[in-house]
Wavefront OBJ file of the C-alpha trace (Angstrom):
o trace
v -16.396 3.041 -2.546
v -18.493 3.432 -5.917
v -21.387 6.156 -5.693
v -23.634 3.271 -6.268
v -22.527 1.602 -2.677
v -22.917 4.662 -0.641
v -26.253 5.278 -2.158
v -27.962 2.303 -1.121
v -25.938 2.617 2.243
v -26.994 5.892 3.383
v -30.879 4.967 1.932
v -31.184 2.216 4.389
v -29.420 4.364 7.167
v -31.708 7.120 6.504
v -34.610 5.863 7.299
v -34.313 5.451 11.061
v -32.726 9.170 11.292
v -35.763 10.351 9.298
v -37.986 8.362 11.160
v -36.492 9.472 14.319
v -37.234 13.357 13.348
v -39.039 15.586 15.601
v -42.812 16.294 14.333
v -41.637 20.067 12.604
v -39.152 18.343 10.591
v -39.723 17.048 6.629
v -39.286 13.101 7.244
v -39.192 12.715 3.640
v -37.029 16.149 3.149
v -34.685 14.487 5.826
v -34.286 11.057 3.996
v -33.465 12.849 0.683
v -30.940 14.920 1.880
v -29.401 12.242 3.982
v -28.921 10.241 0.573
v -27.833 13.230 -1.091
v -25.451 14.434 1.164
v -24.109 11.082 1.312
v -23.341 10.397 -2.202
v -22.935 14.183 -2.937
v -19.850 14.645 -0.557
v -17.733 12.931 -3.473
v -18.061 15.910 -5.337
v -15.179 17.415 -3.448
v -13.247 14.548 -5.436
v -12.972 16.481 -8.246
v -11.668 19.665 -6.771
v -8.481 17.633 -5.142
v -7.828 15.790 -8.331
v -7.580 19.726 -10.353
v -5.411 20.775 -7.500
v -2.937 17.599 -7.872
v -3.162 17.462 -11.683
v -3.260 21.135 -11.964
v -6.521 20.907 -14.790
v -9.821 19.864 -14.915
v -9.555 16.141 -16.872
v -11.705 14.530 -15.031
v -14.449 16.711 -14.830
v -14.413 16.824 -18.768
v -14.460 13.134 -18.771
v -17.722 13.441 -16.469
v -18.962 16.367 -18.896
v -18.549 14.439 -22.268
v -19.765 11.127 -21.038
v -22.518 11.624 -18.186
v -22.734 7.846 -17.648
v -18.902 7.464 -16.544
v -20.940 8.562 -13.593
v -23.107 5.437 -13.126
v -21.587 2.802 -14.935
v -17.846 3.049 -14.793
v -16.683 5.339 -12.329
v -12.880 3.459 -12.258
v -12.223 5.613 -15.555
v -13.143 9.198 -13.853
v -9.662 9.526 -12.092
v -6.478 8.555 -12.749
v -4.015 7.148 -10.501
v -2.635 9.987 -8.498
v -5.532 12.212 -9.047
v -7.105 11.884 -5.451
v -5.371 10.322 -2.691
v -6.913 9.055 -0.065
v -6.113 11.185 2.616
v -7.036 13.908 1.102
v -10.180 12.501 0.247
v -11.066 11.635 3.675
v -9.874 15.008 5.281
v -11.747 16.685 2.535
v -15.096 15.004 3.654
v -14.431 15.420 7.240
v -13.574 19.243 6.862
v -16.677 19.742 4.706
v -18.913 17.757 6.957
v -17.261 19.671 10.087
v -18.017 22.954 8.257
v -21.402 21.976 7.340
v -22.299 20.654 10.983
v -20.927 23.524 12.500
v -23.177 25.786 10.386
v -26.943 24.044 10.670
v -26.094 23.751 14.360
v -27.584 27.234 15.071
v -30.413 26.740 12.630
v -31.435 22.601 13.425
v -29.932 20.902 15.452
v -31.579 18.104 14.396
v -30.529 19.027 10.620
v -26.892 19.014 12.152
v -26.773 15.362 13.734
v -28.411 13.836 10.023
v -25.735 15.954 8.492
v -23.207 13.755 10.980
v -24.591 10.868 10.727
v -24.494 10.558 6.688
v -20.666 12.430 6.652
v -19.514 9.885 9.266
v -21.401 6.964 7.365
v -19.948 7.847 4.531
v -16.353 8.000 5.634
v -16.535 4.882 7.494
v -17.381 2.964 4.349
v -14.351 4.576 2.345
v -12.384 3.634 5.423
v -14.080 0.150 5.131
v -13.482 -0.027 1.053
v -10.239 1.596 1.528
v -8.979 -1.203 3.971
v -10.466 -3.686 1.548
v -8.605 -2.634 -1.730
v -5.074 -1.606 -0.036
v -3.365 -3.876 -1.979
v -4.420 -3.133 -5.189
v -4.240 0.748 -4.646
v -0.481 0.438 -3.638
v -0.106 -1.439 -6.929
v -1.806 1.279 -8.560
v -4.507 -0.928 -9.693
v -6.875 1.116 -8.002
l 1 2 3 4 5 6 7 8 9 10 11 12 13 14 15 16 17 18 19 20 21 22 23 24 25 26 27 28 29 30 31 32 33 34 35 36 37 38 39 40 41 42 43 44 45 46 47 48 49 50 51 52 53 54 55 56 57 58 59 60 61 62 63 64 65 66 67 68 69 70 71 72 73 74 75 76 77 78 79 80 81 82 83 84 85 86 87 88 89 90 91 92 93 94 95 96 97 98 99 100 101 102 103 104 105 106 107 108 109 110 111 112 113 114 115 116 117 118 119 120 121 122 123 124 125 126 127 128 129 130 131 132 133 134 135 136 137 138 139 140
C-alpha cells in the first residue's frame, strides 16, 4: 500500500485514539505521531531492500529525486528488493520493540503505538491480498 493510502488511513483512525487520550496526554501530539508512525514504519523498507540487493539503490533514487516519494513510489524498489514477508515481520518486530519500550513510560503512548503498527499491517495484508496476482507476475 502507497504512503499516500496509509496516510489518510491512520489520519482518520487517529482521531478516536487521540480523542480517547487521558487529560495529561497531547491530543494533538498523539494524532501526529499516530500518522507518523503509521506512514513512517515504511522506512524499514529501505534497510531490507540494501540487505537483499547488497547496496543502497533505492535510497539514492529517493535522494536524487525527493518526489519518487509522493508521486511515483512503484519506481523506488525493484522487483526483489523487499519481499513481503520481510516487510511485514519487519513492521511487526519494530512495532513489538517499540511497544515493549513506551510500555514503562505510557501506557497509553504504547496502545496508539499498537494501534497505528497493527493498522498499518492490516492494510498491507489487505493491499497485499489485493495485488497477489500481479506481484507473482512480478508486475508489482
Amino acid at each position: 500500500m502507497y504512503s499516500r493510502n496509509h496516510a489518510l488511513l491512520a489520519a482518520v483512525l487517529g482521531i478516536p485514539v487521540a480523542a480517547a487520550a487521558p487529560a495529561q496526554h497531547s491530543r494533538i501530539l498523539l494524532w501526529v505521531y499516530f500518522v507518523a508512525l503509521g506512514v513512517g514504519i515504511d522506512f524499514d523498507h529501505f534497510v531490507i531492500a540494501r540487505l537483499n540487493r547488497g547496496d543502497w539503490t533505492s535510497l539514492r533514487r529517493c535522494l536524487r529525486d525527493p518526489s519518487r516519494i509522493f508521486a511515483d513510489q512503484a519506481s523506488i524498489f525493484d522487483h526483489g528488493d523487499v519481499w513481503r514477508d520481510q516487510r511485514l515481520l519487519s513492521h511487526l518486530l519494530l512495532g513489538g520493540a517499540l511497544v515493549a519500550f513506551l510500555y514503562p513510560v505510557s501506557r497509553y503512548w504504547a496502545i496508539c503505538t499498537l494501534a497505528s503498527v497493527y493498522t498499518h499491517v492490516l492494510a498491507d495484508l489487505y493491499s497485499d491480498g489485493r495485488t497477489r496476482d500481479q506481484y507473482l507476475a512480478g508486475a508489482d
